[in-house]
Structures are given as structure tokens and as C-alpha cells.
C-alpha positions in Angstrom: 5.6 5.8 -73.3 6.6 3.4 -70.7 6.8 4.0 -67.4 10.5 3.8 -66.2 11.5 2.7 -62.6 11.9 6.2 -61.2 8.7 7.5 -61.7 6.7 4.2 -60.5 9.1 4.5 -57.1 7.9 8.2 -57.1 4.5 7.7 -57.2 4.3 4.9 -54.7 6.4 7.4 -51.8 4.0 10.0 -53.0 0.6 8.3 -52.2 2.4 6.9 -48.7 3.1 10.5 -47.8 -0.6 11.6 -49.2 -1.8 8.9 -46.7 0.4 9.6 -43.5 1.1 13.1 -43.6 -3.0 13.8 -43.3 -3.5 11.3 -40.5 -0.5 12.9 -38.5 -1.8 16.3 -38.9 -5.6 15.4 -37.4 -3.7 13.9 -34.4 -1.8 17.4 -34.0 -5.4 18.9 -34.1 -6.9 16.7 -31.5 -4.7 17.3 -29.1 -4.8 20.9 -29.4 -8.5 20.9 -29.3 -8.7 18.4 -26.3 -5.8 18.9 -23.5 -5.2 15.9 -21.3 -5.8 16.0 -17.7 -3.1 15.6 -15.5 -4.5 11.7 -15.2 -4.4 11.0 -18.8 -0.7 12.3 -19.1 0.5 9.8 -15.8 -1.3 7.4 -17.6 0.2 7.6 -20.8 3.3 8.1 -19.2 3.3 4.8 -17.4 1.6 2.6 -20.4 0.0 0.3 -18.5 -3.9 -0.3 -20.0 -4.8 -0.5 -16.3 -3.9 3.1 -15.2 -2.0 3.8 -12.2 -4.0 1.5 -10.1 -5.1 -1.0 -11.5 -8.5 -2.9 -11.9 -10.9 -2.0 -9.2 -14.3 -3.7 -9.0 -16.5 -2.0 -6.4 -13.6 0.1 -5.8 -13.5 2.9 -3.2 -14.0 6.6 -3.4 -12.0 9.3 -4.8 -12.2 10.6 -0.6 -11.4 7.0 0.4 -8.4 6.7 -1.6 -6.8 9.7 -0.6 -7.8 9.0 3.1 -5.3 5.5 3.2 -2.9 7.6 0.9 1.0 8.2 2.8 4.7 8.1 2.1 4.6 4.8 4.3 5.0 1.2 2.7 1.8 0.2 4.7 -1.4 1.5 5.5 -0.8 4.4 7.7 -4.7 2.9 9.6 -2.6 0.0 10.8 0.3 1.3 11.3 -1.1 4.4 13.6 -3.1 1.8 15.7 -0.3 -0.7 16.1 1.3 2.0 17.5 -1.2 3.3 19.6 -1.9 0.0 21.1 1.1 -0.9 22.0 2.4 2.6 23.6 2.3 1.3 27.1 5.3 -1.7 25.8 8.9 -0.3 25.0 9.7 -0.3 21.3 12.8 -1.2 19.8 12.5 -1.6 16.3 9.4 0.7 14.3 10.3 0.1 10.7 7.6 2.1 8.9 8.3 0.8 5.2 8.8 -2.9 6.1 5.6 -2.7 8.0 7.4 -4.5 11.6 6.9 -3.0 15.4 9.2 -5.1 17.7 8.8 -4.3 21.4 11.4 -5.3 24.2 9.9 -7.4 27.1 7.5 -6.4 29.8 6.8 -7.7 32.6 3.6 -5.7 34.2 3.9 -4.5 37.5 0.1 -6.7 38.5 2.1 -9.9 37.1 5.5 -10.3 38.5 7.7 -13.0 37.5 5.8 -12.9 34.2 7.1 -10.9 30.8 5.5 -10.5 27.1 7.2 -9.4 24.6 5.1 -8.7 21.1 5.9 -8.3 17.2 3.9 -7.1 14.3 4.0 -7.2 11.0 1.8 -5.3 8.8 1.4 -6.9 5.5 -0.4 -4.9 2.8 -1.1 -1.4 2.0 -4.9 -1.6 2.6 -6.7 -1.9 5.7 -8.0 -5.4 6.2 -8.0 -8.2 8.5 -5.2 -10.8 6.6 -3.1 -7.5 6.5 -2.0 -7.9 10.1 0.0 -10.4 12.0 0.5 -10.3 15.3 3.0 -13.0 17.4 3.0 -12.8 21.1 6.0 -14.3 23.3 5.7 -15.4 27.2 8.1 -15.9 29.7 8.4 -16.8 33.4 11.1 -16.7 35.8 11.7 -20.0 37.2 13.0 -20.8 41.0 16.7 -20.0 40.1 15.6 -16.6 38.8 16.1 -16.9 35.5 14.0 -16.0 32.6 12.6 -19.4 30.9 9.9 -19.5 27.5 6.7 -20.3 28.6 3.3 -21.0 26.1 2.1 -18.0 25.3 -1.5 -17.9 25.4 -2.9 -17.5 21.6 -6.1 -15.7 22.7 -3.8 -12.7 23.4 -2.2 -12.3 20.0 -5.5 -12.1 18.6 -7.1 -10.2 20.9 -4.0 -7.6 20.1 -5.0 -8.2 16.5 -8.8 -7.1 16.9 -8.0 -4.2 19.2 -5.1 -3.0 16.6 -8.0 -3.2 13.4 -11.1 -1.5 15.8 -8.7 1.3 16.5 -7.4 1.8 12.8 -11.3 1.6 11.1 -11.8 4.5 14.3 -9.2 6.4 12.6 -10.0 5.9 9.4 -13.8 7.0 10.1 -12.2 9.8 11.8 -10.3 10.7 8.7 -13.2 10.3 6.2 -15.2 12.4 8.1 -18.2 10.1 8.7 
């Protein structure tokens, strides 16, 4: 008897069926024997091979993670400590997601006839050196009284710089717990 077209088509979505109904079924079991963690599910979720983030070499804690960890768009280290150094100036733009602190001029009451005025931009999320930039401006009021643009000494924006990072690693420490 020969085999008619019917019954070779048959046979052929038969045996696929055989071999991907059993395979579908052991994935069912697995995952009923083996929940995901919460991790596994954001992972899957997102679909990227490198998890949520990313490679790390030499990467940090699970307790240092969450320490730098805010709603902010920078790290809340530098950001604190900008502030903090920069409480006796007056502020007139703190823009916590773009990462700027623009004060208004000051002229200290030791150096009359003299004003700074200061802007920082914080440029990254982690808390490192290249992650903060501060510019200083000078001023001085010449004869007529007015205000004129002077050279403002570089030492000082770095200075600003070192004391911002010291006081963001003292927070950080005092975070962690160390």
C-alpha cells in the first residue's frame, strides 16, 4: 500500500509535537520546582545578559551599593558635601538631578571690595575625583565702584574640590558604618 500525502503530513506534525510538547512540559516543571528570586525576575524582565548593573570587576559590596543608592541623578556623597561646603555662600540654583549648585556672589566681610561667586557640577553617579567640577569666579570693585572680573585664583577651585571629596568619603564612612 502506498503511503498517500495525508498520512506522511500526519506523521511528520506528529513526531514535531512528540518532540516539543515534552521539552515544554520539563520547563513548566523547573520552574515550579525552582522559584526565581526577586533578582532573577528583574533580570529577566530587563533582558540584558549584564543584569541590572552591569559588569563589575572588583566591584563593591552588597552594603556599599546600597550606601551610594538615592532618588537623586548623582551621588548623594557629593552632592551632600557640595552642599555642606558651600552653606556659608547664598544659593541660587540646587538642581539635584542635573547635578549643578550655583551660588550668588559674596563678598566676605575680612575682604571688602572683593566677591566670589562659585558653580559645581557633579558629574557621575559614583563617588570619585573626575566626578566633580568646580569653577570659581573673582571680582573687584574698581575706583568708580563698580564691580569688574578679576583672575580668579585656580588654587581655590581645587581646594573647593578636595574639601567637597574629604567631606563626602566622611559621609560615606559614616554611612557604611566603618
Amino acid at each position: 500500500m502506498k503511503p498517500t500525502h495525508l498520512t506522511i503530513r500526519t506523521a511528520c506534525i506528529l513526531g514535531a509535537l512528540l518532540i516539543v510538547l515534552p521539552s515544554c512540559g520539563m520547563k513548566a516543571d523547573e520552574e515550579q520546582k525552582y522559584p526565581k528570586t526577586e533578582e532573577d525576575r528583574r533580570k529577566d524582565e530587563r533582558g540584558k545578559i549584564t543584569g541590572d548593573e552591569g559588569i563589575s570587576v572588583g566591584g563593591a559590596s552588597e552594603k556599599e551599593k546600597d550606601a551610594g543608592k538615592n532618588p537623586l541623578g548623582v551621588n548623594s556623597f557629593l552632592w551632600r558635601a557640595t552642599l555642606d561646603t558651600l552653606s556659608f555662600l547664598p544659593i541660587t540654583t540646587a538642581d539635584p538631578f542635573g547635578g549643578t549648585v550655583l551660588t550668588e556672589w559674596y563678598e566676605a566681610p575680612e575682604a571688602p571690595g572683593e566677591r566670589f561667586k562659585v558653580n559645581v557640577l557633579i558629574l557621575d553617579r559614583q563617588l570619585r575625583a573626575d566626578s566633580l567640577k568646580i569653577t570659581t569666579f573673582r571680582q573687584t570693585k574698581n575706583k568708580a565702584g563698580d564691580w569688574a572680573d578679576a583672575a580668579a585664583d585656580s588654587k581655590l577651585g581645587r581646594k573647593l574640590e578636595d574639601t567637597v571629596l574629604t567631606r563626602a568619603r566622611e559621609l560615606r564612612v559614616k554611612q557604611l558604618g566603618y
